[in-house]
N, C-alpha and C positions, 0 to 999 in steps of 0.2 A: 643289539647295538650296531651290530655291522651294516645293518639294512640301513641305516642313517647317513652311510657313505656311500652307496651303491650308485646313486644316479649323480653324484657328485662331479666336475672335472677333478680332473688330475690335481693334486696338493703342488704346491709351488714348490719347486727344490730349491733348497736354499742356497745351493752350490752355484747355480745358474743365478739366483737372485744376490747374493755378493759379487760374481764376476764381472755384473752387467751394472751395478748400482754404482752408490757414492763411493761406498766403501773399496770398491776397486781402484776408482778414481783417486783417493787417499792412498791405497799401495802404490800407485804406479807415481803418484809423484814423489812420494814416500823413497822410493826404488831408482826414479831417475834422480832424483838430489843424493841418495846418498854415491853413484858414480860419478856424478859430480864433484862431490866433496872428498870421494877417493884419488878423483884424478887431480885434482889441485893440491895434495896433499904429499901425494907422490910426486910430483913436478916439483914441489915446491919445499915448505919444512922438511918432508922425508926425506930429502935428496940430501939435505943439510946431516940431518940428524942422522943417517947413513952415516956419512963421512966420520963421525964421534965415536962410532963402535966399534967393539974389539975385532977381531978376525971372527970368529964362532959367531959374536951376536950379529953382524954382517951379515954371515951367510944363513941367520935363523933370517934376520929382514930380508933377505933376496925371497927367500922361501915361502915366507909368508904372505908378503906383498904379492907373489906372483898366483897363490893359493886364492888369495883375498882380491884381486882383479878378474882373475877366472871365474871363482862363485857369483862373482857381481855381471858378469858377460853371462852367465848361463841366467841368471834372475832377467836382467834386462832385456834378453832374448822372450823368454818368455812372457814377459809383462808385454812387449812389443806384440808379439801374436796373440796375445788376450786381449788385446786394445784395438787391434786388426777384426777378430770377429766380432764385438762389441760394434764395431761401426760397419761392420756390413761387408768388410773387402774379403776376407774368408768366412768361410763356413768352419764349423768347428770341428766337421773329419777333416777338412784340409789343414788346421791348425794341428789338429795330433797327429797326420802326415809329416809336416813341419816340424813339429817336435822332437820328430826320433832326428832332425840332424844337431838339435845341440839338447842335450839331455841333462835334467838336474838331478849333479850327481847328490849323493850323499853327505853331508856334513863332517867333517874329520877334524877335530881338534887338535888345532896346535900339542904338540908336547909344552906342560907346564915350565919346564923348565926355558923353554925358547921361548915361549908366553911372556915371561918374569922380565927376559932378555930386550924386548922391544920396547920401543919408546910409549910413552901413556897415549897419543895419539892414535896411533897405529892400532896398537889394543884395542881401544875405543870404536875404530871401525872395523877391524873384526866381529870385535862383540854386538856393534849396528847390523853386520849383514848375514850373522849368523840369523840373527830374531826377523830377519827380514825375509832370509831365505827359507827358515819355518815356516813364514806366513805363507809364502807362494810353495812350498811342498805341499803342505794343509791344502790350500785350495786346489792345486792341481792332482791329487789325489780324489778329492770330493768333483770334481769335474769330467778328469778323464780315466780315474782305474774303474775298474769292474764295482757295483754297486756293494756293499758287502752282503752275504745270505740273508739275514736276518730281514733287511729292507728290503730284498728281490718275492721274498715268500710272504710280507704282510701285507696285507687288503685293508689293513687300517693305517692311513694318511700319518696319524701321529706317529705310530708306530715305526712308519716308515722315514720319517724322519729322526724320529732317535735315533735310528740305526744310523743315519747317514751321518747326525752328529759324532755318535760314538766314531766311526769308523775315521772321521777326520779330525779326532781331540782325542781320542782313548777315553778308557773307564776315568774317569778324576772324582 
């Protein structure tokens, strides 16, 4: 069965086929509307609905807001330079050059209890840029970390794709 792939091209990575397709094209605008509607929100109702709370849940909304414009500046950063080598202005080492200066950190959840504290708005975008900043760790793991073993050592195309599924979804 292996002989059946041998004279074959290269299997299409699918990591490279999401970043470059529609589907990217959908995050990114996915990604610039929701900074959008962070920053109108914040300018605007949040400033208000600041004003209304207590001391504590005050300084849970300074917190969170500034938690939740950061994650959204490191997302948007990154969408920007996957939209940059997509049309040809960088290459994709100079894009993970680029990289190491604004890095996606890790996800950190609010404490529930300052959660509870903030207005349903605010929530609400949190909980948008958490699923959104999933989406672009997922990809930029399947893009720029190291292949996982399993996909480096198989010579069967499928194969080599499960693995890269696995490695950016987990066992599910």
């Amino acid at each position: 069965m292996s002989g059946l792939f041998e004279n074959q091209a290269d299997p299409v990575v699918l990591a490279e086929r999401m970043a470059n397709g529609e589907a990217f094209g959908t995050l990114f605008r996915e990604g610039m509307a929701l900074v959008e509607a962070t920053a109108a929100y914040l300018d605007g109702p949040g400033r208000t609905e600041a004003k209304s709370l207590t001391r504590s849940s005050a300084l849970a909304y300074a917190t969170e807001s500034m938690r939740l414009t950061t994650r959204l500046m490191q997302v948007a950063s990154w969408l920007l330079l996957q939209r940059a080598v997509n049309e040809g202005e960088l290459s994709a080492e100079q894009a993970r050059t680029e990289k190491t200066k604004v890095k996606l950190s890790a996800y950190d959840a609010p404490h529930e209890d300052s959660l509870k504290a903030l207005p349903f708005r605010l929530r609400a975008l949190i909980e948008q840029s958490r699923l959104l900043h999933d989406k672009v760790m997922r990809l930029d793991g399947m893009l720029y970390k190291d292949k996982p073993l399993a996909a480096k050592e198989s010579a069967n195309p499928v194969e080599h794709q499960i693995g890269l599924l696995r490695a950016a979804f987990g066992d599910r």
